[in-house]
ChimeraX commands (.cxc) that place a marker at each C-alpha (Angstrom):
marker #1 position 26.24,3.91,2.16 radius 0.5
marker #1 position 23.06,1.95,2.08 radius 0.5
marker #1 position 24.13,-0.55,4.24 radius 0.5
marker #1 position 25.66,2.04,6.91 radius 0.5
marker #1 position 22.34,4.05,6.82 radius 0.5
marker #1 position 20.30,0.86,7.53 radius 0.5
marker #1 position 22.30,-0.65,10.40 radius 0.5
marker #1 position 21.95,3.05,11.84 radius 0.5
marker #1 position 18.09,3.26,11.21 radius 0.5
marker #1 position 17.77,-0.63,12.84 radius 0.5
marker #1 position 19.21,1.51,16.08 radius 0.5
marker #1 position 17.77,4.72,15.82 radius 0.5
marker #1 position 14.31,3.49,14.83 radius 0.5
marker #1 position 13.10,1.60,18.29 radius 0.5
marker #1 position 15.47,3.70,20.39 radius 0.5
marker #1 position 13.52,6.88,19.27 radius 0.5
marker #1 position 9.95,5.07,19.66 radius 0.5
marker #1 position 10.42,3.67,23.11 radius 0.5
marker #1 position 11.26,7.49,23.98 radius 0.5
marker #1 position 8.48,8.72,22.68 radius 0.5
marker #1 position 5.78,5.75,24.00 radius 0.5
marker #1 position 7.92,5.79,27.76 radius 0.5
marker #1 position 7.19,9.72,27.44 radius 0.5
marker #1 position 3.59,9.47,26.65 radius 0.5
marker #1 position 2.99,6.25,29.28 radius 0.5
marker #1 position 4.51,8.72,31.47 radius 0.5
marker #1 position 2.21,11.78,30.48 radius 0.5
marker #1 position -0.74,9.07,31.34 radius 0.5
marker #1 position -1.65,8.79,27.78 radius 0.5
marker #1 position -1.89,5.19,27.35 radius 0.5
marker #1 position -4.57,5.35,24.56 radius 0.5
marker #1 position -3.64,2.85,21.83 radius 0.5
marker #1 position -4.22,5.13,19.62 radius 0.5
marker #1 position -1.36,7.66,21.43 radius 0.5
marker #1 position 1.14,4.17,21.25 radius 0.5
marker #1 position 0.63,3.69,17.62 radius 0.5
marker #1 position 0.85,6.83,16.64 radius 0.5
marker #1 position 4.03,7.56,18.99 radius 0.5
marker #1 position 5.76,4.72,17.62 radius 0.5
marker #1 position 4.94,5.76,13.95 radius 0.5
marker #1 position 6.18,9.36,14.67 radius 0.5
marker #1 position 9.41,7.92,16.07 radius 0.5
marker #1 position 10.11,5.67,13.04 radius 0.5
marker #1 position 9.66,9.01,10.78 radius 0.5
marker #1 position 11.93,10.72,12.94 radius 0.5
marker #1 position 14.58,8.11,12.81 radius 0.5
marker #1 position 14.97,8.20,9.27 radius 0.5
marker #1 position 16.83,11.49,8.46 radius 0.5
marker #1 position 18.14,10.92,11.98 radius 0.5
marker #1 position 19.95,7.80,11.22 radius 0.5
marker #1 position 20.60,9.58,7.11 radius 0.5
marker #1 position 22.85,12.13,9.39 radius 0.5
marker #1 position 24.59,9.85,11.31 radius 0.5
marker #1 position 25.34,7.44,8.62 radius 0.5
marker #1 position 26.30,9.77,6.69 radius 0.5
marker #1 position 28.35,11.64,9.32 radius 0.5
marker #1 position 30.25,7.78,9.90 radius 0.5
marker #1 position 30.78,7.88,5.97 radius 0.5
marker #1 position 32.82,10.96,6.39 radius 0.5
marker #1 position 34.44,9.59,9.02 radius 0.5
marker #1 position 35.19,6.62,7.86 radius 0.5
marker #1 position 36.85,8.30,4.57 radius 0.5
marker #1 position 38.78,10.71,6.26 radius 0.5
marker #1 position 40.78,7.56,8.06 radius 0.5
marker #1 position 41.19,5.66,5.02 radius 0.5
marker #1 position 42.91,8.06,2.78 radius 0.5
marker link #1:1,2 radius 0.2
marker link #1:2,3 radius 0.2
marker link #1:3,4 radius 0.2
marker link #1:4,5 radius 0.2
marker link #1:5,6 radius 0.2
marker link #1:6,7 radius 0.2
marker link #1:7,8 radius 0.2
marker link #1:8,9 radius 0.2
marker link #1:9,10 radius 0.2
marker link #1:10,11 radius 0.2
marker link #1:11,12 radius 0.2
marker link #1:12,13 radius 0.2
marker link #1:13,14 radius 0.2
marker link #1:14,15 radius 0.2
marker link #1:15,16 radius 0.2
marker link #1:16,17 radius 0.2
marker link #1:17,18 radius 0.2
marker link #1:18,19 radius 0.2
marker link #1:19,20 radius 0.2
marker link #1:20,21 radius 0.2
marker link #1:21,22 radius 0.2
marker link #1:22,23 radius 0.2
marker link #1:23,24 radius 0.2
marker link #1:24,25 radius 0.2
marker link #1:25,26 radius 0.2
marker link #1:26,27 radius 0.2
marker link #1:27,28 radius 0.2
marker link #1:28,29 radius 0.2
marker link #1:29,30 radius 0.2
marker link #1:30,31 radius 0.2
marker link #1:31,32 radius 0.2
marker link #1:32,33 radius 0.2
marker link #1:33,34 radius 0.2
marker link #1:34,35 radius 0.2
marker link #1:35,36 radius 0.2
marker link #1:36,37 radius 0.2
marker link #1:37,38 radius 0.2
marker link #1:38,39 radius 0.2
marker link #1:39,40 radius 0.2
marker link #1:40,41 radius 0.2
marker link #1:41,42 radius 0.2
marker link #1:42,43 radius 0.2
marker link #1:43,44 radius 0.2
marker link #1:44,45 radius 0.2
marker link #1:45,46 radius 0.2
marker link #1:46,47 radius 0.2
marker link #1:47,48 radius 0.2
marker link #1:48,49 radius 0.2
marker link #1:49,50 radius 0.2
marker link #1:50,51 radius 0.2
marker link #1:51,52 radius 0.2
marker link #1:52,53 radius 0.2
marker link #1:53,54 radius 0.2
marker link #1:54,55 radius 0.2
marker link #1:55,56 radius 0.2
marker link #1:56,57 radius 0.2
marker link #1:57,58 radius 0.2
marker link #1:58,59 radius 0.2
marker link #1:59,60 radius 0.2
marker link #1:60,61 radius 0.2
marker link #1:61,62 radius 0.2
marker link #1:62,63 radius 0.2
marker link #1:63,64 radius 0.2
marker link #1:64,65 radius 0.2
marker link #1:65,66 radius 0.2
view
C-alpha cells in the first residue's frame, strides 16, 4: 500500500501546488512569500488526498483479483 500511496502523492503533490501558485499568480499575489507558502499548503493537501485515492485503487484493485 506504501508504494501505491507514494506513486499517487508523486502526482497529486505538484499537480495540487501548481493550482494553488497559477491561482495566486493569477490573484496578482506574486510575493515569494505567497509561492512558498502556496506550494507548502498544496503538498499538505496532497497527502490525505493521494491516502484516499491510493487507498480507493487498493480496493479496487482487490475487488478484481479475488
Amino acid at each position: 500500500m506504501f508504494t501505491l500511496f507514494l506513486a499517487a502523492y508523486l502526482l497529486t503533490a505538484p499537480t495540487l501546488m501548481g493550482i494553488i501558485v497559477i491561482g495566486l499568480l493569477t490573484a496578482g499575489m506574486s510575493s515569494a512569500n505567497y509561492i512558498i507558502m502556496a506550494a507548502v499548503a498544496g503538498a499538505v493537501v496532497a497527502l490525505p488526498v493521494a491516502w484516499l485515492l491510493s487507498r480507493k485503487l487498493e480496493h479496487l484493485f482487490d475487488a478484481r483479483r479475488g
